[in-house]
Backbone as CSV, one residue per row, in Angstrom:
resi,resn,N_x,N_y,N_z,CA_x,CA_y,CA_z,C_x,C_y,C_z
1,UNK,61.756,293.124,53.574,60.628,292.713,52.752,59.773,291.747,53.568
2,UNK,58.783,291.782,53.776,57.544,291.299,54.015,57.031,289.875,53.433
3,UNK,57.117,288.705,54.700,56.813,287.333,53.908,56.000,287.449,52.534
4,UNK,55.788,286.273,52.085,54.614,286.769,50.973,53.346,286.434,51.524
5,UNK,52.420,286.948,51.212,51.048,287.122,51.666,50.641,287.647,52.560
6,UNK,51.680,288.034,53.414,51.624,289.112,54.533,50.587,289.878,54.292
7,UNK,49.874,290.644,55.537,49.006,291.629,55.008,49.779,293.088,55.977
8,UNK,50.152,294.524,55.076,50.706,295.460,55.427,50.056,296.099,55.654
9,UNK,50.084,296.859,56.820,49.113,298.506,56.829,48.855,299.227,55.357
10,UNK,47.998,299.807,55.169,47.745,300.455,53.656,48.835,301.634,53.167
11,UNK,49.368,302.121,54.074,50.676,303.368,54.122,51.830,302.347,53.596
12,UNK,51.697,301.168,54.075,53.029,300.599,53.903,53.191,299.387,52.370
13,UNK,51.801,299.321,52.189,52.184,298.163,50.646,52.363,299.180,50.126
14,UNK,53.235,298.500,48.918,54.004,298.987,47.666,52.832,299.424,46.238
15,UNK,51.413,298.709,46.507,50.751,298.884,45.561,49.795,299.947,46.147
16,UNK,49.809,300.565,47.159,49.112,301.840,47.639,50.110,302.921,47.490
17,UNK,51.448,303.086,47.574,52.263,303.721,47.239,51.897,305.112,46.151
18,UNK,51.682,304.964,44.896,51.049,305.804,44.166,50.101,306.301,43.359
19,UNK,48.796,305.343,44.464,47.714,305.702,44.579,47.522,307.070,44.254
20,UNK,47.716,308.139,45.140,47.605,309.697,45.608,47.511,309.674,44.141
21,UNK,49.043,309.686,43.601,49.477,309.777,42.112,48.414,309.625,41.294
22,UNK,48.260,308.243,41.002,47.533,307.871,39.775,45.813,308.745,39.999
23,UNK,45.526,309.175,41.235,44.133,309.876,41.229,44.124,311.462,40.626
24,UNK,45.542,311.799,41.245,45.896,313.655,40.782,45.851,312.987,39.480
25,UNK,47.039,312.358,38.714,46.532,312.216,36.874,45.493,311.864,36.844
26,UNK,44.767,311.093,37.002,43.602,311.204,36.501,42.034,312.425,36.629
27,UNK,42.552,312.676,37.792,41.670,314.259,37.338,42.412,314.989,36.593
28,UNK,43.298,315.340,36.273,44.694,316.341,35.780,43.632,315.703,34.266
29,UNK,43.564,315.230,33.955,43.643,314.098,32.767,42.160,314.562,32.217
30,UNK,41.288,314.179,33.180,39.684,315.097,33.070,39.539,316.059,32.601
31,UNK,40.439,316.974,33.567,40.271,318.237,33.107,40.670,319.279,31.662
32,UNK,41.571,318.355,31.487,41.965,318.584,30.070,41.115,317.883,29.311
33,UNK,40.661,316.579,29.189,39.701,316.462,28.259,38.159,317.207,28.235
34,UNK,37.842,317.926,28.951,36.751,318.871,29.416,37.402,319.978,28.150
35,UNK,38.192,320.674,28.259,38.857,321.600,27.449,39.620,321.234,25.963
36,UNK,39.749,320.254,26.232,40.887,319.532,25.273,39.643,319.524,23.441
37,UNK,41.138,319.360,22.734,40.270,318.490,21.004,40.187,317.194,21.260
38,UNK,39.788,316.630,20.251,39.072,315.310,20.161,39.546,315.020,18.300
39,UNK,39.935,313.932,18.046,40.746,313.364,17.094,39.898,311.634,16.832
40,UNK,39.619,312.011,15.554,39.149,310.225,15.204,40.025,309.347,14.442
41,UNK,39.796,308.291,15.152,40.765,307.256,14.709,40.943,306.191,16.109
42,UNK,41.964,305.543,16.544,42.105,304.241,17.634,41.694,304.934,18.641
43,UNK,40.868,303.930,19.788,40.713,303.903,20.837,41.130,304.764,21.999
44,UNK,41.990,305.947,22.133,42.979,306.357,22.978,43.029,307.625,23.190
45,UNK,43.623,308.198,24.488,43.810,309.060,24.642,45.627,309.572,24.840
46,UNK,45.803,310.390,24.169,47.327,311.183,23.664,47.503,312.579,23.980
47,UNK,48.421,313.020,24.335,48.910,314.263,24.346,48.920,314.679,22.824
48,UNK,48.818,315.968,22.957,49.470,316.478,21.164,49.206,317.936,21.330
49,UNK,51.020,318.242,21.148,51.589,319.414,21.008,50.937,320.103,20.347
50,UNK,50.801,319.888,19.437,50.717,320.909,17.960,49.367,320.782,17.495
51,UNK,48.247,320.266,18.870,47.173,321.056,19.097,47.235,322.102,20.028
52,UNK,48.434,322.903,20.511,48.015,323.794,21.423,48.167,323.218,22.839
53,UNK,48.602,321.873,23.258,49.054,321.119,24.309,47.743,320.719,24.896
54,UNK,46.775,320.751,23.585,45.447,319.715,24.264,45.632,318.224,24.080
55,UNK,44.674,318.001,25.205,44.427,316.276,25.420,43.272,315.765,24.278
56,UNK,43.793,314.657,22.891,43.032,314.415,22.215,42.542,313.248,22.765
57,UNK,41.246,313.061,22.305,40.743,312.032,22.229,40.441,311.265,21.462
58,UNK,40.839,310.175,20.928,40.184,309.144,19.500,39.227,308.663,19.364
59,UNK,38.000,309.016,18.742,36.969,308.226,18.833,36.911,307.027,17.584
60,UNK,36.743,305.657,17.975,36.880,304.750,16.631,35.687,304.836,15.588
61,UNK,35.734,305.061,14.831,34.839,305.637,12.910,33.885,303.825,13.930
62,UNK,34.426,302.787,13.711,33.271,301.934,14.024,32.040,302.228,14.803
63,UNK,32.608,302.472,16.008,31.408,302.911,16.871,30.469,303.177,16.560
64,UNK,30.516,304.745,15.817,29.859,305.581,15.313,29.064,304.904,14.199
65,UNK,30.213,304.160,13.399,29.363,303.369,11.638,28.141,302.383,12.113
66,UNK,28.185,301.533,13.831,27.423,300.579,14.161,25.928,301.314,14.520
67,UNK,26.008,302.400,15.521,25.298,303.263,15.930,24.072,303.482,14.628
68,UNK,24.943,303.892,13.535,24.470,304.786,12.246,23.453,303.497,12.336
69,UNK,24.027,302.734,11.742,23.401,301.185,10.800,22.011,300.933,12.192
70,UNK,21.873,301.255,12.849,20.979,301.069,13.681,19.869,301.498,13.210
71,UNK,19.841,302.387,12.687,18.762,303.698,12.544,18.037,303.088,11.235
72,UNK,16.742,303.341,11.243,15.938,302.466,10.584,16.344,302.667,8.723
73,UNK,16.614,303.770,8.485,16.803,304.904,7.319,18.206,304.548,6.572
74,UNK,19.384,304.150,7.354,19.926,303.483,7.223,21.172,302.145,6.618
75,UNK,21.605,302.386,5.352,21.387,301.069,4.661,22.664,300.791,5.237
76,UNK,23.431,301.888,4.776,25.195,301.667,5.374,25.784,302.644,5.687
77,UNK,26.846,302.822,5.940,27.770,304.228,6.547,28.909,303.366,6.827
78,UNK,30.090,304.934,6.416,31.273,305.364,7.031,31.692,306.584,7.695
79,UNK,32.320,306.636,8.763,33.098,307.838,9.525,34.019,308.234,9.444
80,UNK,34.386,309.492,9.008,35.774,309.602,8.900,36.288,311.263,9.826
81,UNK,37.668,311.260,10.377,37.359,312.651,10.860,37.484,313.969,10.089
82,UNK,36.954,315.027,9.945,37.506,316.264,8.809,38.057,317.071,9.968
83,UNK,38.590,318.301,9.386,39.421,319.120,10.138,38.334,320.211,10.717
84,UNK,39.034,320.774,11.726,37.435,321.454,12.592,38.742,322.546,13.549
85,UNK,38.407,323.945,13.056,39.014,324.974,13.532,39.003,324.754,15.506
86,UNK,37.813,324.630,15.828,37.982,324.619,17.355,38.576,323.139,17.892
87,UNK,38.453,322.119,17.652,38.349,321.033,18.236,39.579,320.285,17.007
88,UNK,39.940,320.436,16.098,41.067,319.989,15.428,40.441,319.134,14.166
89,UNK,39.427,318.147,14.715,39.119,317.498,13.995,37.446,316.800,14.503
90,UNK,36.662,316.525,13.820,35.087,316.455,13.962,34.400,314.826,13.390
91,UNK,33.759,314.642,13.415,33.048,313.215,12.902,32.324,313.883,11.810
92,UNK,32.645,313.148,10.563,31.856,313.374,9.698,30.963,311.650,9.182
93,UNK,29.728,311.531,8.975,28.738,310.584,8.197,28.970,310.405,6.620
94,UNK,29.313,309.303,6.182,28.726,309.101,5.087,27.773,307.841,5.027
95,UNK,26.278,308.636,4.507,25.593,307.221,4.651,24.438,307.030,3.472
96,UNK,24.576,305.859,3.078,23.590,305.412,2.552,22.433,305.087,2.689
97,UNK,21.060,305.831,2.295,19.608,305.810,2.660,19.370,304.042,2.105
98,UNK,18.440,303.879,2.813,17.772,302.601,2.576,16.830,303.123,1.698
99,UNK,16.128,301.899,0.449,15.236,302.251,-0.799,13.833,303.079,0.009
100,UNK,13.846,304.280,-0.400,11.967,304.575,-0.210,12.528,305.189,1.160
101,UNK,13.542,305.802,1.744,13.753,306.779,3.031,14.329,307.823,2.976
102,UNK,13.763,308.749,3.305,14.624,310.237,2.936,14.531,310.937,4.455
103,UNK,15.385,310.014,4.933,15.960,310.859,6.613,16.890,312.286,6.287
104,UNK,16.687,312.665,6.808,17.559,314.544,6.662,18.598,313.996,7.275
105,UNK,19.234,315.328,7.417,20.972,315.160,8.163,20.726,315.099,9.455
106,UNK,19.938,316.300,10.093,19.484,316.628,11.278,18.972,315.283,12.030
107,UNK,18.342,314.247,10.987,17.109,313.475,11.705,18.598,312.557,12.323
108,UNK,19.392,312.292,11.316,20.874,311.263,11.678,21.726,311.611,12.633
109,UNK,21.538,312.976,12.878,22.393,313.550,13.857,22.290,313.723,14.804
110,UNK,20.918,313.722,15.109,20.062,313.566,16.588,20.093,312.162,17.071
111,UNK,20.163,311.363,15.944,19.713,309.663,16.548,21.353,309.603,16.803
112,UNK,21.867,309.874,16.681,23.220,309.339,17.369,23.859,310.279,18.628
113,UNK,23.341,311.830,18.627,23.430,312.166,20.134,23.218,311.626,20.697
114,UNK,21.803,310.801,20.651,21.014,310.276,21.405,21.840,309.278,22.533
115,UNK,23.270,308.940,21.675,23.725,307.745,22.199,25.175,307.859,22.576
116,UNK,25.510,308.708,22.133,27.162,308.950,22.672,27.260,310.139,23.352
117,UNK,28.578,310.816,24.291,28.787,311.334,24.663,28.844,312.693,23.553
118,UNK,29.437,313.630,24.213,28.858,315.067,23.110,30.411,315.293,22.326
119,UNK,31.535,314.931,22.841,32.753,315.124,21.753,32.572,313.847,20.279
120,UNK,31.492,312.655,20.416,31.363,311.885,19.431,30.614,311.840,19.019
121,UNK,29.382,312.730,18.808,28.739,313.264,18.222,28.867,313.727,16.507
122,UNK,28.252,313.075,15.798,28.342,313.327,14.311,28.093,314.808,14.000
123,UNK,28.761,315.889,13.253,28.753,316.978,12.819,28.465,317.273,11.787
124,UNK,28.893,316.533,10.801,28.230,316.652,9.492,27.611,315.087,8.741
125,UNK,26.732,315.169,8.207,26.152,314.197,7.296,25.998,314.226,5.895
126,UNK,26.677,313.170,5.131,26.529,313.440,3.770,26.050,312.107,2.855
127,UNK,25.082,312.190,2.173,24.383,310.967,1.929,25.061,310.442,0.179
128,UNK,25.777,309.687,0.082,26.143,308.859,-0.822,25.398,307.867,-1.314
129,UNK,25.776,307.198,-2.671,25.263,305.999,-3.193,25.618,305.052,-2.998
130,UNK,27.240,304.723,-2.468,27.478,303.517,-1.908,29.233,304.058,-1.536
131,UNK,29.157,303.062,-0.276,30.338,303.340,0.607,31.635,302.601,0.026
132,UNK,32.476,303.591,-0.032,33.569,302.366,-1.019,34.476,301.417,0.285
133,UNK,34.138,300.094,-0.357,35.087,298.760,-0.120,36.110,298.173,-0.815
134,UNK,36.954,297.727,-0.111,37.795,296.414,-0.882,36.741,295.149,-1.268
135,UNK,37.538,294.378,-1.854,36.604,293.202,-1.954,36.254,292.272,-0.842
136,UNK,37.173,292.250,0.076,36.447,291.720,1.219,35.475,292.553,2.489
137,UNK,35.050,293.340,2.064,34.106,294.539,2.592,34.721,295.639,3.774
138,UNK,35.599,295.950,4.062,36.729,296.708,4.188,36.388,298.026,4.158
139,UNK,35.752,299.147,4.784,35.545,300.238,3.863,36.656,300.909,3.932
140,UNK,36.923,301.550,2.711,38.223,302.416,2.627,38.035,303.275,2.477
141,UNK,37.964,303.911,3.634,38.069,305.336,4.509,39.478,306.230,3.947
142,UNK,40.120,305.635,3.314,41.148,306.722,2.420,40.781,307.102,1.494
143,UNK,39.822,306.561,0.558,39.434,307.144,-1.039,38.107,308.292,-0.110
144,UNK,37.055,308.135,0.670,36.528,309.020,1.265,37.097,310.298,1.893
145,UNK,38.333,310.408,2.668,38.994,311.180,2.940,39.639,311.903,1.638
146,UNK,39.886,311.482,0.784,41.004,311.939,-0.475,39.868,312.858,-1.216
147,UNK,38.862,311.957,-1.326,37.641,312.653,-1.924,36.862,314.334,-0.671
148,UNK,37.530,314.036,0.229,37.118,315.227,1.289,37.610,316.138,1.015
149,UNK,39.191,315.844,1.061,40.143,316.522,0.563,39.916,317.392,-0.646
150,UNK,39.972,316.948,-1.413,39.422,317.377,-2.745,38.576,318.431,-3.298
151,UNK,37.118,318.477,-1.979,36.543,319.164,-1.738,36.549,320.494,-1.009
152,UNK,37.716,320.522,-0.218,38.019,321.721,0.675,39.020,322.112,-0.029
153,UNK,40.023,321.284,-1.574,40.896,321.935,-1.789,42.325,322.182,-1.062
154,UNK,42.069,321.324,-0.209,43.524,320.854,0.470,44.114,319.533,0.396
C-alpha cells in the first residue's frame, strides 16, 4: 500500500480501477432508458421485471405541478401517473383554471413540453374545480387516483 497522499499512475489507484465499469453501466443504462417505460412517483431510476425488463423512470408529480402553476391560466394542479399500454404508466394534469381563463388541454400540454424532456411530458389534461387537500395543503393524490380508478373501472 502506497503512503498516503502518494500520487499513483492512473492504472494503478484504486479509484480508477472501475472506471471502464461504471462508464459501460452507464451507457448500458442509456440505452435502456431510450427504450425503456417511465413510471411517476420518487426521483429514480429502477429496474422492473414485470415491465418486460424495462428501465423505469420516476418522474416526481411536483415538478410537473410547479411547471403547471407557472402558466398564466393556471390557478392550481396535481399529477398523478395513469396506466399507459406502451410506456406502463403516463402523466396525467389535474388543473384548475384561474377566474375568466379557458386554456384548452392542448394549450397546457404544449407549455410544459416546452420545458421537460419528452418521457415527462403531460399526456392528458383534465380541468377540475379544486384539487383535493388535507388541511395542511397536502394534495392527496390518492382520492384523485381512486377517483381515476373509478373511471376506467378498475
Amino acid at each position: 500500500m502506497p503512503a498516503r497522499g502518494a500520487h499513483l499512475p492512473l492504472d494503478e489507484d484504486p479509484a480508477n480501477r472501475y472506471l471502464p465499469w461504471v462508464v459501460a453501466l452507464m451507457v448500458y443504462l442509456a440505452a435502456l432508458a431510450l427504450a425503456g417505460a417511465f413510471v411517476l412517483g420518487a426521483s429514480a431510476a429502477r429496474w422492473q421485471s414485470g415491465q418486460g425488463g424495462r428501465l423505469t423512470v420516476q418522474v416526481p408529480p411536483a415538478e410537473l405541478e410547479g411547471l403547471l402553476l407557472e402558466h398564466p391560466a393556471v390557478a392550481d394542479a396535481a399529477v398523478i401517473g395513469i396506466p399507459d399500454v406502451e410506456s406502463g404508466e403516463v402523466p396525467k394534469a389535474f388543473v384548475v383554471k384561474k377566474q375568466g381563463e379557458e386554456p384548452s388541454p392542448a394549450e397546457i400540454m404544449d407549455f410544459v413540453a416546452g420545458k421537460v424532456a419528452s418521457f415527462k411530458r403531460i399526456k392528458v389534461v383534465e380541468f377540475i374545480d379544486a384539487i383535493p387537500k388535507n388541511p395542511s395543503g397536502k394534495i392527496l393524490r390518492r382520492v384523485l387516483v381512486e377517483q381515476e380508478r373509478g373511471k376506467s373501472g378498475g
